[in-house]
C-alpha positions as semicolon CSV with decimal commas, in nm:
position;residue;x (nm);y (nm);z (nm)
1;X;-1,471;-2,421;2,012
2;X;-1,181;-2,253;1,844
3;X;-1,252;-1,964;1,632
4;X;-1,037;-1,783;1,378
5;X;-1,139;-1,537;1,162
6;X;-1,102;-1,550;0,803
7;X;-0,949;-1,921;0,891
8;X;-1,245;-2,163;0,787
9;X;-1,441;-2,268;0,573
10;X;-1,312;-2,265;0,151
11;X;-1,120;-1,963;0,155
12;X;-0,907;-2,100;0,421
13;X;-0,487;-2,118;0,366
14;X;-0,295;-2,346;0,530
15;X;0,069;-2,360;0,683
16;X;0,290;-2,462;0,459
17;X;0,650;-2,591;0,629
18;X;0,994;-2,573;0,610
19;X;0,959;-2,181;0,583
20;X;1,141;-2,067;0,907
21;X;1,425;-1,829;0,863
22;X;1,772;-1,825;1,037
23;X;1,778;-1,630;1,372
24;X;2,101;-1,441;1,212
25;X;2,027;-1,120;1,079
26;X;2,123;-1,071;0,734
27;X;2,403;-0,830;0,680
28;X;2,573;-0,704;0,348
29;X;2,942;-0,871;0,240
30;X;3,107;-0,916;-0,027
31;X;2,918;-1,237;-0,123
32;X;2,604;-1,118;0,008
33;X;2,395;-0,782;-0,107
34;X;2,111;-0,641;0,098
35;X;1,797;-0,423;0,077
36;X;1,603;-0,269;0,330
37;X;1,215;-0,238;0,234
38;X;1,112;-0,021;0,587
39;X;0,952;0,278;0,502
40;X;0,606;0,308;0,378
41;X;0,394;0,055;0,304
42;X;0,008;0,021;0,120
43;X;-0,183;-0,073;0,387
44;X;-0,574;-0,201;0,379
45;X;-0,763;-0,411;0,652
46;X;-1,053;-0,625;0,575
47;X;-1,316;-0,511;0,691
48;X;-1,585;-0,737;0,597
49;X;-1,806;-0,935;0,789
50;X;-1,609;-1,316;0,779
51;X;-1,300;-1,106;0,715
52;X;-1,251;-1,280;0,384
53;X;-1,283;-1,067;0,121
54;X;-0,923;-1,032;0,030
55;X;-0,880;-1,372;-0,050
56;X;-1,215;-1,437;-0,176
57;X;-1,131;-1,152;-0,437
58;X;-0,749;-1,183;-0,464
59;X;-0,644;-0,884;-0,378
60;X;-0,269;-0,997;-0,458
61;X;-0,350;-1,037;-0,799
62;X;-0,277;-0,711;-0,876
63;X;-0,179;-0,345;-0,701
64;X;-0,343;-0,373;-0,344
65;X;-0,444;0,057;-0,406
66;X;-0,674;-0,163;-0,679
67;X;-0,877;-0,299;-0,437
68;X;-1,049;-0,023;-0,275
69;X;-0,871;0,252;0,006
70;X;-0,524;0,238;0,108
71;X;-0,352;0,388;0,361
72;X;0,016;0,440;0,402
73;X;0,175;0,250;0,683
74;X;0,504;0,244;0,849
75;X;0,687;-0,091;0,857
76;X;0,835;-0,185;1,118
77;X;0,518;-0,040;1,334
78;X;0,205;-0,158;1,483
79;X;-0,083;-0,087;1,268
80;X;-0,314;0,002;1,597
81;X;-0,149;0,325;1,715
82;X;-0,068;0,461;1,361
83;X;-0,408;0,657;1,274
84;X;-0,632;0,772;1,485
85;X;-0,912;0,503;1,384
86;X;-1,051;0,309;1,708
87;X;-1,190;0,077;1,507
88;X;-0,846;0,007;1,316
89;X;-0,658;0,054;1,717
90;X;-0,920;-0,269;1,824
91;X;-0,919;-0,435;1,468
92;X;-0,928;-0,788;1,454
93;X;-0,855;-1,034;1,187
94;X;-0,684;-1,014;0,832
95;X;-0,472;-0,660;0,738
96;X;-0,273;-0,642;0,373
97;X;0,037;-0,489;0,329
98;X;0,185;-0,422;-0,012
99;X;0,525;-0,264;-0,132
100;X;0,702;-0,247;-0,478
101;X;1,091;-0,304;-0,465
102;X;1,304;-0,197;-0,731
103;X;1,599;-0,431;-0,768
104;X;1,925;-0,422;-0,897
105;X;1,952;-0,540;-1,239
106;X;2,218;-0,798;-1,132
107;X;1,974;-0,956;-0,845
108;X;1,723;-0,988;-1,222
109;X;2,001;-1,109;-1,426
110;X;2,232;-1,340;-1,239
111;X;2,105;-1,685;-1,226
112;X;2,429;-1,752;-0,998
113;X;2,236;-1,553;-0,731
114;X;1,980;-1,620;-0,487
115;X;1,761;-1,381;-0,416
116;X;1,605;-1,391;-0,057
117;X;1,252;-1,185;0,093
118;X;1,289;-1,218;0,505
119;X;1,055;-1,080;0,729
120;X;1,171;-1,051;1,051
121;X;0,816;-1,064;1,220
122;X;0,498;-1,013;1,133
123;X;0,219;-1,081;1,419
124;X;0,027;-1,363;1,416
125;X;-0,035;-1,519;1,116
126;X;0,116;-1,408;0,766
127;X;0,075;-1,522;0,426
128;X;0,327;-1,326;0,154
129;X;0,308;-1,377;-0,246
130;X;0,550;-1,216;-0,461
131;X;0,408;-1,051;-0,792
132;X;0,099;-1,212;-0,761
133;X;0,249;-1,608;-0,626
134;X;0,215;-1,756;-0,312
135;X;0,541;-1,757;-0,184
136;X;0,555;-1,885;0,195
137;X;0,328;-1,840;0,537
138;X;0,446;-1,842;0,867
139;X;0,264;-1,826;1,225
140;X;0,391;-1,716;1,504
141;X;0,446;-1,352;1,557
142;X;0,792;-1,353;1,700
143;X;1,064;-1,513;1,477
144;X;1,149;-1,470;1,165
145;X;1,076;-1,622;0,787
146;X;1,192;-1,629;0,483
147;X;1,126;-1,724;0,107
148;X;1,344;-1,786;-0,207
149;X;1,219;-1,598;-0,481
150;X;1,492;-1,616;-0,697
151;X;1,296;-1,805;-0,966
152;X;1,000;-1,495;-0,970
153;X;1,255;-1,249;-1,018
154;X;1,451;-1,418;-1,248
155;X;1,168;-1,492;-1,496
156;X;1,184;-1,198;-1,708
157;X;1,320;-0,835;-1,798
158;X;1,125;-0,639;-1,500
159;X;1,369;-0,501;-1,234
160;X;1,073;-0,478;-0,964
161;X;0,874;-0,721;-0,707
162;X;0,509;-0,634;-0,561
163;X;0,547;-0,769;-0,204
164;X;0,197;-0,870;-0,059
165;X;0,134;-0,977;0,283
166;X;-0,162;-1,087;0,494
167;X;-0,167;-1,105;0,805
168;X;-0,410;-1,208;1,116
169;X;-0,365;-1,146;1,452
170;X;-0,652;-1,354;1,548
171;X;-0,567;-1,518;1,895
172;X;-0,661;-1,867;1,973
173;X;-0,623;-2,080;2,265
174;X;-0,277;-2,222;2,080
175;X;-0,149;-1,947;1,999
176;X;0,135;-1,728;2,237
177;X;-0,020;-1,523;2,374
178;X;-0,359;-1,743;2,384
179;X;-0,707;-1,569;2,329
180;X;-1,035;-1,661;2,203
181;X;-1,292;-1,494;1,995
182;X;-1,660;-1,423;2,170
183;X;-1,966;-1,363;1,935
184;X;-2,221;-1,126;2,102
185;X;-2,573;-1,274;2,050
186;X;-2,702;-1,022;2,200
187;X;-2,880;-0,861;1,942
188;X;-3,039;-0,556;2,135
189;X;-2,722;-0,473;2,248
190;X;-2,435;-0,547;1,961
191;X;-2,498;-0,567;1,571
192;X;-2,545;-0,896;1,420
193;X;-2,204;-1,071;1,379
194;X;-2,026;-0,855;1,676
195;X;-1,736;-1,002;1,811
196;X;-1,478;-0,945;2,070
197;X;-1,110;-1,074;2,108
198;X;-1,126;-1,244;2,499
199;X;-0,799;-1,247;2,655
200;X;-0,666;-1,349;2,996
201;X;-0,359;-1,095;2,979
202;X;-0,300;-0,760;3,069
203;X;-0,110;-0,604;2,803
204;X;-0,231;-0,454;2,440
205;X;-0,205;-0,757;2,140
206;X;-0,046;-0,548;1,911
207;X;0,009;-0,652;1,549
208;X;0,152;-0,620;1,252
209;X;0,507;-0,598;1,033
210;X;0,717;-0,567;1,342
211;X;0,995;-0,567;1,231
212;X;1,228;-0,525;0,953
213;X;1,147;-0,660;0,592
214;X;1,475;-0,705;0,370
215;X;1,575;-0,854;0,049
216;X;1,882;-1,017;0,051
217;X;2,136;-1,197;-0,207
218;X;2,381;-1,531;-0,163
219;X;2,539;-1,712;-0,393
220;X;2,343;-2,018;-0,513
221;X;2,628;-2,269;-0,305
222;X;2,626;-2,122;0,041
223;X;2,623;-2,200;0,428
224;X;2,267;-2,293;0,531
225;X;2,343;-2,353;0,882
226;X;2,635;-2,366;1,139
227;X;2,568;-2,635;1,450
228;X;2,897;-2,586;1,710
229;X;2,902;-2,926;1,952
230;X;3,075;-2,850;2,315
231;X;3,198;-3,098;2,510
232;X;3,373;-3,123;2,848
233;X;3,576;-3,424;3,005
234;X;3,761;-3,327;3,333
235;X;3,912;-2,975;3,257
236;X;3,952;-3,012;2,882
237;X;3,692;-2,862;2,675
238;X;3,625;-2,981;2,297
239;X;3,433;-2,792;2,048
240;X;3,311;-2,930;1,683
241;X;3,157;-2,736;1,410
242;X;2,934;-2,852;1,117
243;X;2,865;-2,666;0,867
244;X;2,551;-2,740;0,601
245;X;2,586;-2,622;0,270
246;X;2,328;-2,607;-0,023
């Protein structure tokens, strides 16, 4: 039977499509702005028993340092090899991350401006709200995401975003790498509810925000997408772009 924490039962979120980001890496122009958010992040992982209790008590509803402990954590990093915790190093199942981003007062003000939160990976399952509002989720630890949040930061005279994100590393037979999770019934030998992470690899499932997290601006009509078609007959070769706009 699959197993993944914090992934049954009421509290459970679902993936919600049509979230992927671009493979291009965003990069400032004169049409488009950009804002790195690396640095130091609030940082909390659930420790309780079904690994629930940040969603069960909403911890994006308001400053994650609200909820109880924080620590801070680098992003981009893996959140195993930061402290010197072995229970945080072998941690498995839902860790929040939190950051306030002060924006420009044109990103706020210009409703001819999208305004764009990408996460270039986040490992293995994420689920981001902006000031509170579910914004996108994405599994998968290796690509990136994005969300438009022009509309949340647009709203109203504040020049800041709380970014909140959740994310499980959980492995599960469908998931790359595959894993399983392995409740100990043992109960003269592990604490009721122990669990391990079984895996059939040999390297270290590291997790986290591992990569960079940016905020970037288009214009409200830009290129979506660029397809180039290649075609070869004899020695002549043919090439056709298409561009998508939105």
């Amino acid at each position: 039977m699959e197993c993944v924490l914090g992934r049954a039962g009421p509290a459970a979120v679902q993936l919600r499509a049509g979230s992927e980001g671009r493979d291009a890496v965003p990069e400032g122009e004169p049409s488009r702005e950009l804002k790195a958010l690396d640095g130091l992040w609030h940082f909390r992982a659930d420790l309780s028993n079904n690994r629930l209790q940040g969603f069960e008590q909403q911890w994006y509803r308001q400053p994650l340092r609200e909820s109880g402990p924080v620590l801070d954590m680098p992003v981009p990093s893996s959140f195993n090899d930061i402290t010197q915790e072995a229970a945080l190093r072998d941690f498995i199942g839902w860790v929040w991350y939190e950051r306030e981003a002060i924006l420009p007062r044109r990103w706020t003000q210009d409703t001819d401006m999208r305004v764009v939160l990408r996460i270039n990976s986040a490992h293995y399952y994420a689920v981001v709200w902006v000031n509170g509002i579910h914004v996108v989720e994405h599994e998968g630890g290796h690509l990136p995401f994005e969300a438009d949040i022009s509309k949340l930061v647009q709203s109203g005279p504040l020049t800041t975003c709380r970014i909140t994100i959740a994310i499980n590393n959980t492995l599960t037979p469908h998931t790359l790498p595959p894993g399983t999770i392995v409740y100990k019934t043992d109960t003269s030998m592990y604490p009721k509810g122990y669990f391990v992470q079984d895996t059939s690899f040999d390297f270290f499932n590291y997790a986290g925000l591992h990569r960079s997290v940016v905020l970037y601006t288009t214009p409200t009509t830009y290129i979506d997408d660029i397809t180039v078609i290649t075609n070869v007959e004899q020695d002549i070769g043919e090439e056709s772009r298409r561009e998508a706009l939105c």
